[in-house]
C-alpha positions in Angstrom: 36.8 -13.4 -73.1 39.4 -16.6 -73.2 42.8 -15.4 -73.8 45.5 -17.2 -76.2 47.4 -19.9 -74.2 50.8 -18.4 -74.0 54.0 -20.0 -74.9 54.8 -20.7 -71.0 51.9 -21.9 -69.9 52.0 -24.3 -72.6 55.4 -25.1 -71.6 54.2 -25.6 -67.6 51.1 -28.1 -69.0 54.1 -30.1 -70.4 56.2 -30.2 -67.7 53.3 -31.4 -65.9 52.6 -34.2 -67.9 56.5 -35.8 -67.7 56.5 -35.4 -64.6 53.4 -37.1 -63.8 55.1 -39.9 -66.1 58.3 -39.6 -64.4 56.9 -40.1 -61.1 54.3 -43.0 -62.2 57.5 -44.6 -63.5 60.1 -44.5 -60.6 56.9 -45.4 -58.0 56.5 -48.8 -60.3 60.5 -49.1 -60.3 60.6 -48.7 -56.1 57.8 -51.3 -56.2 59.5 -54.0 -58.0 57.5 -53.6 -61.2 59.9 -52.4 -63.6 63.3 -53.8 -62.9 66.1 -51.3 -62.9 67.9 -51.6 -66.5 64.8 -53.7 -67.8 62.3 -52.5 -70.4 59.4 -49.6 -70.0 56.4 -50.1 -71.1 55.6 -49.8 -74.9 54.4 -46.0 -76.4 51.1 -47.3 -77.1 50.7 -48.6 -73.1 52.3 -45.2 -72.1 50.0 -43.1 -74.0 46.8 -44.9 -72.7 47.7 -44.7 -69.2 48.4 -41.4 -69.2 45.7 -40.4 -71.6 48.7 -38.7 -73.6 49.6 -38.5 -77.2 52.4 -40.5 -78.5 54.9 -37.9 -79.3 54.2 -36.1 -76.6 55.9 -39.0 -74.3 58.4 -39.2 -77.0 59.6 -35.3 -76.2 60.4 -36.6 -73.2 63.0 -38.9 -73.2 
């Protein structure tokens, strides 16, 4: 019998998602591909790369 997902573990599946973005992000700054103080890449490129919905990459700013 599948249980209701619980507050936390909704929380931890988010966490996991900006930090899989956070990490995608400062691995393309190290390798020269987004300049430090230059622009990230648009929602709409963010949310297909990480196969995430919009505002959920908005939450984490």
């Amino acid at each position: 019998m599948d249980q209701p997902e619980t507050s936390r573990e909704a929380d931890m599946e988010w966490v996991g998602l900006v930090g899989r973005v956070e990490q995608d992000l400062e691995r393309m700054m190290s390798y020269g591909l987004l300049p430090p103080g230059g622009w990230l890449l648009s929602k709409n490129t963010l949310a297909k790369r990480f196969a995430a919905a919009k505002p959920s990459l908005e939450r984490g700013r």
